[in-house]
VOPAGU-2260 file (C-alpha; in pm, 1 decimal, decimal comma):
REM VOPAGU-2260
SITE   aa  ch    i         X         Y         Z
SITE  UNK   A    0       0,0       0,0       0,0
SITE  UNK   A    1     304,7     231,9      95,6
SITE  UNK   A    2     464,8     149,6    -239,3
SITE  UNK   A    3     167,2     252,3    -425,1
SITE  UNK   A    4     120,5     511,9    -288,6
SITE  UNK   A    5     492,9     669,0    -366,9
SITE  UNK   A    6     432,1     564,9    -664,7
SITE  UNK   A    7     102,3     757,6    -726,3
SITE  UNK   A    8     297,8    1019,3    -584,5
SITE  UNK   A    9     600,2    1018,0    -850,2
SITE  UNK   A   10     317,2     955,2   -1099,6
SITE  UNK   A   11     237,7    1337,2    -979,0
SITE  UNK   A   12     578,8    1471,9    -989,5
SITE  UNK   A   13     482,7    1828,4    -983,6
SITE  UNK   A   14     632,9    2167,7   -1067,4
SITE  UNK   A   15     427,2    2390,7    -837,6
SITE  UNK   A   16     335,6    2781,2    -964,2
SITE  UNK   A   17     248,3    3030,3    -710,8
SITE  UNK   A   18     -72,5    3244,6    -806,1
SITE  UNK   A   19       4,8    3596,3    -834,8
SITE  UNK   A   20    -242,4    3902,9    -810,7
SITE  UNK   A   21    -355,3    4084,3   -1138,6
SITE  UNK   A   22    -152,7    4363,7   -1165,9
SITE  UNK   A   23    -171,0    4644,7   -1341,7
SITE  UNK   A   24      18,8    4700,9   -1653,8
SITE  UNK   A   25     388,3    4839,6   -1669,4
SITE  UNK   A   26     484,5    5147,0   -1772,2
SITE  UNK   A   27     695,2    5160,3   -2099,6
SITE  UNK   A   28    1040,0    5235,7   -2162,9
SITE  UNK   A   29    1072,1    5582,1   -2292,7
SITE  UNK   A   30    1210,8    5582,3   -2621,7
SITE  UNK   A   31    1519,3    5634,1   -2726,4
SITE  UNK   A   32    1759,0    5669,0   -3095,5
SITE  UNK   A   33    2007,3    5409,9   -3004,6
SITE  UNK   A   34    2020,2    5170,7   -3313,6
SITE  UNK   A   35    2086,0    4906,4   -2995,4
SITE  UNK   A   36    2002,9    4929,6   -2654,7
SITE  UNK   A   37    1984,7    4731,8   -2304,1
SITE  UNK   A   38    1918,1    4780,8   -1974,2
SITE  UNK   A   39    2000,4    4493,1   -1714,5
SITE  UNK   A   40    2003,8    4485,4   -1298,8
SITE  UNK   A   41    2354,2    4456,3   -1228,8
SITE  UNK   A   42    2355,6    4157,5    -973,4
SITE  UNK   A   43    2141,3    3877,3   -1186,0
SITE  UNK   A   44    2232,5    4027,1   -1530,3
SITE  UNK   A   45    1877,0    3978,1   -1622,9
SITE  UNK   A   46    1723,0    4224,1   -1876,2
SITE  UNK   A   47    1450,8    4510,7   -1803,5
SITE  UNK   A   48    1462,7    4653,0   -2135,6
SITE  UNK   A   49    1647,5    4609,1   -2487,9
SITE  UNK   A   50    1592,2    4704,4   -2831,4
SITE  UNK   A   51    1804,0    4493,7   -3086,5
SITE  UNK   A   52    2014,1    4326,4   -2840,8
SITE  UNK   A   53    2169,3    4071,6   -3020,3
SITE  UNK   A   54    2299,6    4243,3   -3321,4
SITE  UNK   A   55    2660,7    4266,6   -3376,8
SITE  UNK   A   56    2807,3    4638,6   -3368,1
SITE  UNK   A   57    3080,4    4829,2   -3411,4
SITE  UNK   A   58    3127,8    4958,7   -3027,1
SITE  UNK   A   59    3431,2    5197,3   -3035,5
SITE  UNK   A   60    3620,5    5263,6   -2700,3
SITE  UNK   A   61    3347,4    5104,5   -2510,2
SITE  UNK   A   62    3625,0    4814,8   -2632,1
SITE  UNK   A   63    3834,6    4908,8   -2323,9
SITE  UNK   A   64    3605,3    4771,3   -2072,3
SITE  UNK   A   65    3778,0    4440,3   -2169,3
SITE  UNK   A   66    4109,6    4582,9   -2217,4
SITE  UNK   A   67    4067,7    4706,2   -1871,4
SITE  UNK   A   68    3916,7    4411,4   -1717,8
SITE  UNK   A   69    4173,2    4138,5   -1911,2
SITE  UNK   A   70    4486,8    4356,1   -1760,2
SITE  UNK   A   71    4345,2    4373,1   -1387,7
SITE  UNK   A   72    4313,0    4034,7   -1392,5
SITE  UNK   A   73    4625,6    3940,5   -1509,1
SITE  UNK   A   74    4883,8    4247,6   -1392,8
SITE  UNK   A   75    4957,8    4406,1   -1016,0
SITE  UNK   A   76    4925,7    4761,0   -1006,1
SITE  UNK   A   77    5241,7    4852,9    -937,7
SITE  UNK   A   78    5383,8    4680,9   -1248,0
SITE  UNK   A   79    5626,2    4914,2   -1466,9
SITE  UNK   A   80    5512,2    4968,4   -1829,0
SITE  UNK   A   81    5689,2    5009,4   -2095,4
SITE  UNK   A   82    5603,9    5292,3   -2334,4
SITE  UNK   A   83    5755,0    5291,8   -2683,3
SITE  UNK   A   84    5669,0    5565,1   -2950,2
SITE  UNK   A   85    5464,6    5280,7   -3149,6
SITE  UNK   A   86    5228,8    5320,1   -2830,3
SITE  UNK   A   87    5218,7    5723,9   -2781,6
SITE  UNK   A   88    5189,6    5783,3   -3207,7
SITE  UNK   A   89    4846,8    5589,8   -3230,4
SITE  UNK   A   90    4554,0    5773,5   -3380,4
SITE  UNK   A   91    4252,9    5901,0   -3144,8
SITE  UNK   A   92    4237,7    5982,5   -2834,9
SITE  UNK   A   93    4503,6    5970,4   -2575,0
SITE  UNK   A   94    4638,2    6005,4   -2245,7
SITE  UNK   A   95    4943,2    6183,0   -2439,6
SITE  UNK   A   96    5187,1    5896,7   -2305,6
SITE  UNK   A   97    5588,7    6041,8   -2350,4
SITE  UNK   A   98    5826,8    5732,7   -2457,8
SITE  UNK   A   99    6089,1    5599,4   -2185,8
SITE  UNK   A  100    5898,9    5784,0   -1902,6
SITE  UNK   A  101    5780,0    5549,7   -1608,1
SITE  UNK   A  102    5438,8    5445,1   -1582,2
SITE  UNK   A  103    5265,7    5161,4   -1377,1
SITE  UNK   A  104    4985,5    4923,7   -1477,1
SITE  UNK   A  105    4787,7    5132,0   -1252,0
SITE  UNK   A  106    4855,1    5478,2   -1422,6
SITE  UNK   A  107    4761,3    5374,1   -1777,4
SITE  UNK   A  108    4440,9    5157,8   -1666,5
SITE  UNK   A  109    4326,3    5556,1   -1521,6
SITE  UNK   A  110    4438,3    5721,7   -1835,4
SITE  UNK   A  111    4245,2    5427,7   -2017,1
SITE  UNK   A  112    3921,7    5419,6   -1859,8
SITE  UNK   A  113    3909,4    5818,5   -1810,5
SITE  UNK   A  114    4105,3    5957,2   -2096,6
SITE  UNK   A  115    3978,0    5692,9   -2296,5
SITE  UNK   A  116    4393,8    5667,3   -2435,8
SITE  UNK   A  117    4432,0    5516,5   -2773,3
SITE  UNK   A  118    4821,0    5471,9   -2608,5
SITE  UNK   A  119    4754,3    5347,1   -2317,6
SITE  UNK   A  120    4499,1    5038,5   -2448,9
SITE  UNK   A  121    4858,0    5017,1   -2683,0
SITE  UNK   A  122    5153,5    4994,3   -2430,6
SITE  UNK   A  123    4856,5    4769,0   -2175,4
SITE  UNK   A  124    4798,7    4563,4   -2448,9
SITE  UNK   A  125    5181,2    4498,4   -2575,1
SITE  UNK   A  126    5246,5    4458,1   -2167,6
SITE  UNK   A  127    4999,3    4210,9   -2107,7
SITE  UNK   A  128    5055,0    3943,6   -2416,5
SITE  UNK   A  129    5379,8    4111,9   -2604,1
SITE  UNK   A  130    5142,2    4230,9   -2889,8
SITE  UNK   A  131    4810,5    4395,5   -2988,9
SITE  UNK   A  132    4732,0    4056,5   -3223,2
SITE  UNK   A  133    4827,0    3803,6   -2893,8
SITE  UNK   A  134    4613,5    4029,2   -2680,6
SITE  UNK   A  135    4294,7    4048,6   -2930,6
SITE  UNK   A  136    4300,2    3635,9   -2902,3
SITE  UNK   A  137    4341,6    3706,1   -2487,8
SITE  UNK   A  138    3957,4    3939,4   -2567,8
SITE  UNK   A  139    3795,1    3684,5   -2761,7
SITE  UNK   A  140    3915,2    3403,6   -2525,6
SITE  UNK   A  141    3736,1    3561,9   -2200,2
SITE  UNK   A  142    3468,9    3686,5   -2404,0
SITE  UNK   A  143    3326,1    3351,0   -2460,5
SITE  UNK   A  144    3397,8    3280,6   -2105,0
SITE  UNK   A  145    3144,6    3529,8   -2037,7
SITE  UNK   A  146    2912,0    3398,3   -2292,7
SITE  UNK   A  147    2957,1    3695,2   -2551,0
SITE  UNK   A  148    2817,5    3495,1   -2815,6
SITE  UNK   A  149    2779,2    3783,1   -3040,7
SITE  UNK   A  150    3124,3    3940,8   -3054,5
SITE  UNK   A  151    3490,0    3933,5   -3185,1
SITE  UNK   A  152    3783,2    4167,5   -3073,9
SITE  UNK   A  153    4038,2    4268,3   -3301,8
SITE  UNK   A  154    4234,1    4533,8   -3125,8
SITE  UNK   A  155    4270,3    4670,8   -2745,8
SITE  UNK   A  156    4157,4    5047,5   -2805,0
SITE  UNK   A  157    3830,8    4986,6   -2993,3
SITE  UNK   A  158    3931,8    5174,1   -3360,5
SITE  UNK   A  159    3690,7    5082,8   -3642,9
SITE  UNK   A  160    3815,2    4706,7   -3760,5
SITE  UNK   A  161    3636,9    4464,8   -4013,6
SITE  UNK   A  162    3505,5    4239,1   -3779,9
SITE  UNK   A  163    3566,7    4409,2   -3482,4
SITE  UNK   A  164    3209,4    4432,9   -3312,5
SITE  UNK   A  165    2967,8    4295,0   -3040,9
SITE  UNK   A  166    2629,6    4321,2   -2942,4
SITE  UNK   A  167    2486,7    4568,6   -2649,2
SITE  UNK   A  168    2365,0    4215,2   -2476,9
SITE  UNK   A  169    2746,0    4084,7   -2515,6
SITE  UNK   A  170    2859,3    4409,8   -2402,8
SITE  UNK   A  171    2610,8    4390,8   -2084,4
SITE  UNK   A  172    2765,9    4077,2   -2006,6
SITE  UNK   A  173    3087,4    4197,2   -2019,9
SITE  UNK   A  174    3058,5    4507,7   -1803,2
SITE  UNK   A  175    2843,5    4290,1   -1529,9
SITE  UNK   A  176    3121,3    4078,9   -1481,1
SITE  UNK   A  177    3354,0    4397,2   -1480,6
SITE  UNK   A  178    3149,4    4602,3   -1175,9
SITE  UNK   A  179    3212,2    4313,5    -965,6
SITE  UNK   A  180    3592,0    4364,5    -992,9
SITE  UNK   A  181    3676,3    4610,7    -717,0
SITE  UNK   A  182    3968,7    4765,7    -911,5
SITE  UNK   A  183    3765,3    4810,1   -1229,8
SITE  UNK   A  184    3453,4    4977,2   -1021,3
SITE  UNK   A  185    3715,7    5203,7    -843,9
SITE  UNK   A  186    3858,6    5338,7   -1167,2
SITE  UNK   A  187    3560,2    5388,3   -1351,1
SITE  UNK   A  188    3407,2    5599,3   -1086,7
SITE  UNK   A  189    3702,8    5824,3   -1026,9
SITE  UNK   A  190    3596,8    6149,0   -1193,6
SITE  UNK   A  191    3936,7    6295,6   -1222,0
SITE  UNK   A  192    4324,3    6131,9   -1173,5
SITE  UNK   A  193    4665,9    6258,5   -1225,9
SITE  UNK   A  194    4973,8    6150,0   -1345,7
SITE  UNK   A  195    5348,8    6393,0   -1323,0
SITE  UNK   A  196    5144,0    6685,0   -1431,5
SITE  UNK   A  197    4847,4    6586,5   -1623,7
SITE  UNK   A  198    4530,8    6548,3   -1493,8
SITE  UNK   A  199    4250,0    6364,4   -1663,1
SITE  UNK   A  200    3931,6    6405,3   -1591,7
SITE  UNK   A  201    3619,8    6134,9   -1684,9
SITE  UNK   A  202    3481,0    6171,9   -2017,9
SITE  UNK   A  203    3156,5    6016,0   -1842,2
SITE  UNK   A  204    2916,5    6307,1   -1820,2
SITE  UNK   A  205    2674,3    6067,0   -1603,4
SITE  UNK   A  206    2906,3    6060,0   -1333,5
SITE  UNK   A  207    2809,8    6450,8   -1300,6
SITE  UNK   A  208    2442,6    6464,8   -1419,5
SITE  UNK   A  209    2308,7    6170,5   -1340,0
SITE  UNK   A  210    2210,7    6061,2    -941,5
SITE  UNK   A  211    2388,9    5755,0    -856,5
SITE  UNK   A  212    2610,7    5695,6   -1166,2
SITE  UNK   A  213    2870,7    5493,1   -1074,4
SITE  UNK   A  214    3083,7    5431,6   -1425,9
SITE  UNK   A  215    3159,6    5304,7   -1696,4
SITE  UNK   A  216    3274,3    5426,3   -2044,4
SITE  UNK   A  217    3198,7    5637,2   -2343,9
SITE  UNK   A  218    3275,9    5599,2   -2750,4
SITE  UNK   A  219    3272,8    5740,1   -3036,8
SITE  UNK   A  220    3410,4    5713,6   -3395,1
SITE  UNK   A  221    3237,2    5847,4   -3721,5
SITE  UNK   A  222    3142,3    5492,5   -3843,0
SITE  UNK   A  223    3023,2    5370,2   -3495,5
SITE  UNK   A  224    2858,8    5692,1   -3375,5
SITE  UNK   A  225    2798,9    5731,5   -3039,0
SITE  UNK   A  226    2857,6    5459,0   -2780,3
SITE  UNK   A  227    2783,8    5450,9   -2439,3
SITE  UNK   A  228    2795,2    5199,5   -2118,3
SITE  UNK   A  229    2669,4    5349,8   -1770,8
SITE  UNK   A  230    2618,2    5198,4   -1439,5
SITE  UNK   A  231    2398,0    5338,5   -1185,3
SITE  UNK   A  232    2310,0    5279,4    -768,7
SITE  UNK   A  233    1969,7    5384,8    -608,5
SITE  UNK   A  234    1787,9    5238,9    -322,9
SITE  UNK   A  235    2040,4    4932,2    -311,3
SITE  UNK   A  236    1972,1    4816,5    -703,2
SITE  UNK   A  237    2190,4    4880,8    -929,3
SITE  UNK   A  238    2193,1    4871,5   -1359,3
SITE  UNK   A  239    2356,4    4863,6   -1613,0
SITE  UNK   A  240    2269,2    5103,7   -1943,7
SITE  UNK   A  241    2441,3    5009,5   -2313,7
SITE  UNK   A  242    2305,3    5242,8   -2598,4
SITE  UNK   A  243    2524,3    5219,2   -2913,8
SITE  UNK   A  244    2466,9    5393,2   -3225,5
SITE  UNK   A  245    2283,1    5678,0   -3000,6
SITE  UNK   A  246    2308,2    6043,2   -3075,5
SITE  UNK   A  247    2135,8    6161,3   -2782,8
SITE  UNK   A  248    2297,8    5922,7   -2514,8
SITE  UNK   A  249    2330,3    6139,4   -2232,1
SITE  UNK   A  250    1946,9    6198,7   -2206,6
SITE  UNK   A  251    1812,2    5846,4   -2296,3
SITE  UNK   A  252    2012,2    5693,9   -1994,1
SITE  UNK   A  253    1916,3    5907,1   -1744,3
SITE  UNK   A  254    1570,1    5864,3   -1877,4
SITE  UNK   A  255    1575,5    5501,8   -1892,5
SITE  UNK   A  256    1712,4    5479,7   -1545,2
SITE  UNK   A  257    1449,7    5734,4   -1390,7
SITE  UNK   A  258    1207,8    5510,4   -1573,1
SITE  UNK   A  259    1394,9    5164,7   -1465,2
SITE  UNK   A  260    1410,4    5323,1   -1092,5
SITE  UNK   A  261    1071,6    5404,3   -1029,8
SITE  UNK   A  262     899,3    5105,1   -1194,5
SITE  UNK   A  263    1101,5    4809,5   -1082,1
SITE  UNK   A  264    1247,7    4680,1    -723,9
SITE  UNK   A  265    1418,2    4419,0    -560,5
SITE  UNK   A  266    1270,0    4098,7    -380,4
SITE  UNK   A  267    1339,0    3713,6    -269,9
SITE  UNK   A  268    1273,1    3508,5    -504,0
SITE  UNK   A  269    1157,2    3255,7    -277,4
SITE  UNK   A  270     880,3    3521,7    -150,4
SITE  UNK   A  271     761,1    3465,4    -505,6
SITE  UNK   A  272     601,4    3141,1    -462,2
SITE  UNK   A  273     463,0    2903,2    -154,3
SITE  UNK   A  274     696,1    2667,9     -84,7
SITE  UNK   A  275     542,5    2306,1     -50,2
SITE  UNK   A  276     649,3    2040,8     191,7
SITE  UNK   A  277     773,7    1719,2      43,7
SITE  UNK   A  278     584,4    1407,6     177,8
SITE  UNK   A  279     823,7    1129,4     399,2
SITE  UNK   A  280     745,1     767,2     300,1
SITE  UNK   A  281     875,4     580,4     604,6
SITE  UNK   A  282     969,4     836,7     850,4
SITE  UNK   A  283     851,7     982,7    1158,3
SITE  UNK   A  284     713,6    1292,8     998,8
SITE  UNK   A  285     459,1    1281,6     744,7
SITE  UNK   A  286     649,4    1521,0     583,0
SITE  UNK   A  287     969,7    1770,7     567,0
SITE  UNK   A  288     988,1    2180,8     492,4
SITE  UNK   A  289    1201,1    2354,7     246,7
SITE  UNK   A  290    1417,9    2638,3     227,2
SITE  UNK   A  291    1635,7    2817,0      34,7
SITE  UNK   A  292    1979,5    2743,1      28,0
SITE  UNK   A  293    2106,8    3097,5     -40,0
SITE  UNK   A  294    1851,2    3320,7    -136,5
SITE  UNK   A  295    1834,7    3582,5    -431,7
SITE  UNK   A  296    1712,8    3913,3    -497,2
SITE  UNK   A  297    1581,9    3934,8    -820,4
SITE  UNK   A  298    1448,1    4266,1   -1016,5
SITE  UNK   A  299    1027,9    4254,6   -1022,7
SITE  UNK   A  300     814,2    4546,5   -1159,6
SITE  UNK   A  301     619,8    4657,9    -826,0
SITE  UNK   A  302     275,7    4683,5    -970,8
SITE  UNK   A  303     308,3    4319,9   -1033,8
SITE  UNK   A  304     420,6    4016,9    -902,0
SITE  UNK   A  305     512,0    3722,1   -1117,8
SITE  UNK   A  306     500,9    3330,1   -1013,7
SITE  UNK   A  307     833,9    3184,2    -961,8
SITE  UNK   A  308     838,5    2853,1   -1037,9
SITE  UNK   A  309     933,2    2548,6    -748,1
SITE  UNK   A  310    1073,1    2189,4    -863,1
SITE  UNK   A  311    1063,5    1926,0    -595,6
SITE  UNK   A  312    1022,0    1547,7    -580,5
SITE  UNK   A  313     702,7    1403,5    -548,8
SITE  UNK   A  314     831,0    1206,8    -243,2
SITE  UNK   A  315    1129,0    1155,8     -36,2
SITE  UNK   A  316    1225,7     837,4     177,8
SITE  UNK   A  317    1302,4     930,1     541,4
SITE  UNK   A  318    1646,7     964,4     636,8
SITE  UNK   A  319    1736,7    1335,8     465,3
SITE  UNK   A  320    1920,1    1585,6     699,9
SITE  UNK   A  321    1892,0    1939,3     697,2
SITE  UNK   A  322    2036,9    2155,6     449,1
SITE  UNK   A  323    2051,5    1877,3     196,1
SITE  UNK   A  324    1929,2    1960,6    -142,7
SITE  UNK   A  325    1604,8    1904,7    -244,2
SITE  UNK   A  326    1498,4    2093,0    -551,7
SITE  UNK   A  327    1503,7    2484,0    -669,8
SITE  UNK   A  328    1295,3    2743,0    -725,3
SITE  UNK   A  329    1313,8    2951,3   -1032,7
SITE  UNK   A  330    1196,9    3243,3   -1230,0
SITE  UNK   A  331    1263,8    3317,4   -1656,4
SITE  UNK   A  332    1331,8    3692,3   -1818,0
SITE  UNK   A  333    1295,8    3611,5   -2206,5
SITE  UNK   A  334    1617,1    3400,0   -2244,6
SITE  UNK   A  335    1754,8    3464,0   -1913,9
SITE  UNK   A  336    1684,8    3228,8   -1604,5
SITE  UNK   A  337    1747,3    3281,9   -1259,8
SITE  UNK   A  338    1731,8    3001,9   -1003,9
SITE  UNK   A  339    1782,4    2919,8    -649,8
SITE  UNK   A  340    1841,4    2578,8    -475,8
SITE  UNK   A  341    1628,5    2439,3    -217,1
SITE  UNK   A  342    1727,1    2233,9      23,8
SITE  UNK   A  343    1519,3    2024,6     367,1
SITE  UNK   A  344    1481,0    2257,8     612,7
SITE  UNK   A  345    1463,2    1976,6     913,9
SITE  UNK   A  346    1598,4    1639,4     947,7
SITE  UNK   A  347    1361,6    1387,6     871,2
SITE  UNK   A  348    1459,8    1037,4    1048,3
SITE  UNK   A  349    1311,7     681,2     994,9
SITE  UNK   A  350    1036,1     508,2    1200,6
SITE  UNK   A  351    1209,4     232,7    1342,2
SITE  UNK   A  352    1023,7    -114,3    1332,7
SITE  UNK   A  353     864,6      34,9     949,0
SITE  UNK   A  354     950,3    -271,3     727,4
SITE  UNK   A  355    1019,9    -210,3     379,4
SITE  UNK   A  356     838,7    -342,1      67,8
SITE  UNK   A  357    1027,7    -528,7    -219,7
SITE  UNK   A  358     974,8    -212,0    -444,9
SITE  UNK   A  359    1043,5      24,3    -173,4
SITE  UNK   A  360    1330,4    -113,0    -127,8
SITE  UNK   A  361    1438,0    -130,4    -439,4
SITE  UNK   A  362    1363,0     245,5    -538,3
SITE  UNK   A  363    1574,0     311,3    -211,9
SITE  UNK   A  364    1870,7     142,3    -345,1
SITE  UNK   A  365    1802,7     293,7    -661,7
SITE  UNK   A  366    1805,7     605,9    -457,1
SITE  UNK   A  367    1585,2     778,0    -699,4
SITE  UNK   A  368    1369,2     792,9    -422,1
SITE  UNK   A  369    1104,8    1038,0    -664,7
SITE  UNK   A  370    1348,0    1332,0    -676,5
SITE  UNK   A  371    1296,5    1521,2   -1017,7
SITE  UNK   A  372    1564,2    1816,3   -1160,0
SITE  UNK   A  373    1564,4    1957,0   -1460,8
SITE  UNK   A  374    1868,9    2073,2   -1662,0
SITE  UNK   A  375    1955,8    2396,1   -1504,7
């Protein structure tokens, strides 16, 4: 009788939804005249907005967020640099680098990231992997680390090249992974930095104008027009804005984020759905609690709730401890999914003197014991 039972039970395997409230509709995005856009929460990477995410583009000096990022990761500060006149005679703009003078790893990633220097992505690039070619391969390498699916790198400084381009949800990517780097978020905020006697001060207009800008970098080149990547901090969320191809720039981020701001907020995920409790064949309780395992705070419009979705087994044979994991809880933005584990909440011991059926003991050797996850 147990055994059929359980087995009705993993007939049910279930994948519960909680019910939400009907909620009134969102407001739209303002518009804007990037020819591609996006607009993620910094902490999930999930998208709030986007507008022809996915094609590839040519991104000028917004380039240096991964000539930035590579070189933190792989240099000290304090490192000398080499500058040669290859480096300070390169076309566009610069931090005006003077060949045999002493610079640091530290001093050209400032004069990168503020000055936007043609030379200093150059000399960083030749320091790092001996080369601009041996460094491009370095960019393409850790961009598909990241999952920039729609990119390729040919140079450090971002200069129009054939097939030098990514897409604004590649580029998103990229700078999400580059605002957790302390170093990185510590440049790109700086508004102003010297070096001997020049002082170079953030091309980033945001940083002035706009409440809570944080970073990160601006581009521009007559093919590529106007390119720009901005992070931004209010009431403990933050985002990420990339607009490329966008002649007004300046305005449509600090509209999108006033919009972003005001019509979306941070909660649990796990307060997005009821969390069931998994029935016990053979144990002392009928049946066991979940929790999650570490929860997350995930971006939710607040005149509307969605239902997160909770995968659990249909059944569980006693003998689980605490903290063990038992399913996840999950919730989907377009392509983007964000999930949670869940794990017992109690311990859930045998009965003693409870004797096993064939099949029931079979299924517990088997140890499938009803659990059900999905490819995550």
């Amino acid at each position: 009788m147990r055994f059929r039972k359980a087995a009705a039970a993993l007939a049910a395997l279930y994948t519960v939804v909680s019910c939400a409230l009907p909620a009134r509709a969102v407001s739209p995005a303002p518009q804007t005249g990037a020819q591609a856009a996006i607009l993620v929460e910094a902490d999930t990477g999930v998208p709030l907005w986007e507008h022809n995410a996915d094609e590839p583009m040519l991104i000028a000096s917004t380039t240096k967020i991964l000539t930035a990022l590579l070189t933190i990761e792989r240099c000290s500060p304090d490192e000398p640099v080499e500058v040669t006149w290859a480096h300070a005679s390169v076309e566009g703009s610069s931090m005006y680098l003077k060949p045999g003078e002493p610079y640091t790893v530290e001093q050209l990633l400032y004069g990168l990231m503020l000055a936007s220097g043609n030379d200093a992505a150059l000399a960083l690039a030749c320091h790092v992997a001996g080369s601009p070619e041996a460094f491009a391969e370095l960019m393409n390498e850790r961009a598909a680390e990241l999952g920039m699916e729609h990119s390729h790198f040919e140079n450090p400084h971002g200069l129009d090249g054939k097939n030098h381009r990514a897409s604004a949800r590649d580029m998103a990517r990229l700078t999400v992974a580059a605002m957790k780097n302390k170093t990185f978020r510590h440049i790109v905020s700086c508004k102003t930095y010297s070096v001997g006697e020049n002082t170079y001060r953030n091309h980033n207009k945001l940083l002035w104008n706009c409440p809570g800008c944080i970073g990160v970098k601006t581009g521009y080149t007559n093919a590529a027009g106007r390119s720009l990547i901005s992070c931004c901090q209010r009431d403990g969320m933050t985002l990420i804005c990339i607009t490329l191809g966008d002649s007004d720039d300046w305005n449509d981020h600090m509209a999108l984020y006033d919009w972003a701001f005001s019509t979306y907020e941070r909660v649990p995920l796990s307060s997005l759905a009821a969390l069931p409790r998994v029935p016990i064949v053979s144990g002392v309780l009928a049946d066991v609690g979940v929790e999650a395992a570490e929860d997350v705070l995930v971006p939710v419009a607040r005149t509307e709730r969605p239902a997160a979705s909770v995968e659990l087994p249909a059944f569980v044979f006693a003998g689980v401890h605490r903290g063990e994991r038992a399913g996840c809880i999950w919730l989907r933005y377009g392509e983007e999914r964000v999930t949670v584990p869940l794990v017992y909440a109690a311990d859930a011991p045998e009965a003693k003197g409870i004797r096993l059926t064939l099949p029931e003991r079979l299924l517990r050797l088997s140890r499938l014991q009803g659990v059900y996850y999905p490819a995550f």
